[in-house]
Structure formats: C-alpha cells, structure tokens
N, C-alpha and C positions, 0 to 999 in steps of 0.2 A: 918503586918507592912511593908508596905514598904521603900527601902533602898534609901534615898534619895540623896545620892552621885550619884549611877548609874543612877536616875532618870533627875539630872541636866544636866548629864554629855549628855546623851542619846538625851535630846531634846534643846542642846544650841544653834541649829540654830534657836529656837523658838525667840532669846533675843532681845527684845523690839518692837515686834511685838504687839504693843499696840491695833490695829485694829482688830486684829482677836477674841480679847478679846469680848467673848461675855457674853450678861447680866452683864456690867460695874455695880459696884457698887456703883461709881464716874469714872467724867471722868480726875482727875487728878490718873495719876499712882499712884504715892506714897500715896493716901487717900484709893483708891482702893486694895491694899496692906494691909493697916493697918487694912481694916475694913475686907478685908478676912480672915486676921492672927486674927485677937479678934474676929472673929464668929468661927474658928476651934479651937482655942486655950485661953480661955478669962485668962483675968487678968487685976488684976488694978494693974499693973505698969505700967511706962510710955514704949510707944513702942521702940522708939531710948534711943538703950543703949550705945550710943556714938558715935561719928562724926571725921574728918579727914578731913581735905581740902575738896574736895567734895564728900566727901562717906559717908555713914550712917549704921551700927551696927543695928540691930535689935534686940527686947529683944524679943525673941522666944525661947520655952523648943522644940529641935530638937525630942528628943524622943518622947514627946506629939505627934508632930505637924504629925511625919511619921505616930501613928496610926489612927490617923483622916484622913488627907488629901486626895483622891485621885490622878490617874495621872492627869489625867485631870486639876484640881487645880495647881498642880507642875506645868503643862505647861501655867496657866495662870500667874503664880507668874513670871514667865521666860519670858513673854510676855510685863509684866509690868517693868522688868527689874532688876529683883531680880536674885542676885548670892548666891553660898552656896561657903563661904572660911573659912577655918579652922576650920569648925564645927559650922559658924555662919552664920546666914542672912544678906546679904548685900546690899547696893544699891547705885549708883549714884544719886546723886541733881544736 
C-alpha cells in the first residue's frame, strides 16, 4: 500500500502539468481524473462530494485508492491538478 501523503507531498512540482499527462483519458483535466479514480476505485456514487467557491471534494475511499494506485498514477492525478487536504481529494475548477 502505498502512503499517499509522502507520495503528494514528494512530487508537488508535478502540479498541473497537464501535458506531460500521457495516454489522456480526456483531454479536459477534471474528466480525466474522474474516469481514472472510477477505473481504480469504482463506485456508483456521485464523484464530487462537495464544492466551495472554486474547489471540489472528491468522493474517494483513500485506503482503497493507496492499494490500487501506482506512483506513477499519483503523479498523473498531480499533473491533472488534484491535491490530498485533510485526507480528501481535491481540486480546483
């Protein structure tokens, strides 16, 4: 399982480095994101588990997501512009 705090923390010069994002899965970030998190982590709930002026919550089980994920992945989630705050996924709109 890896620890995904060190993992953010480690490659936060990656953040929104959208271009280096290889094999998009879309090219809007935030679809890209959602469809990588429902292929390592599925679920039928809705993805945004809440909003803020312009930020976005994501509804992601962290413990799932670390034993799936690669680094590699982490560094694409960080590329697309996803943050890890208070033990949740986040992101700017």
């Amino acid at each position: 399982m890896l620890d995904l705090d060190i993992l953010f923390e480690k490659h936060e010069g990656q953040f929104l480095k959208l271009k280096l994002v290889e094999n998009k899965l879309n090219f809007r970030r935030d679809l890209h994101v959602f469809l990588l998190l429902d292929k390592l982590t599925p679920s039928d709930r809705c993805m945004v588990s809440g909003a803020e002026h312009d930020q976005i919550w994501l509804d992601t089980d962290l413990e799932n997501l670390a034993e799936v994920i690669t680094e590699e992945q982490v560094i694409e989630l960080i590329r697309c512009g996803v943050m890890l705050e208070d033990n949740h996924l986040t992101l700017f709109v």
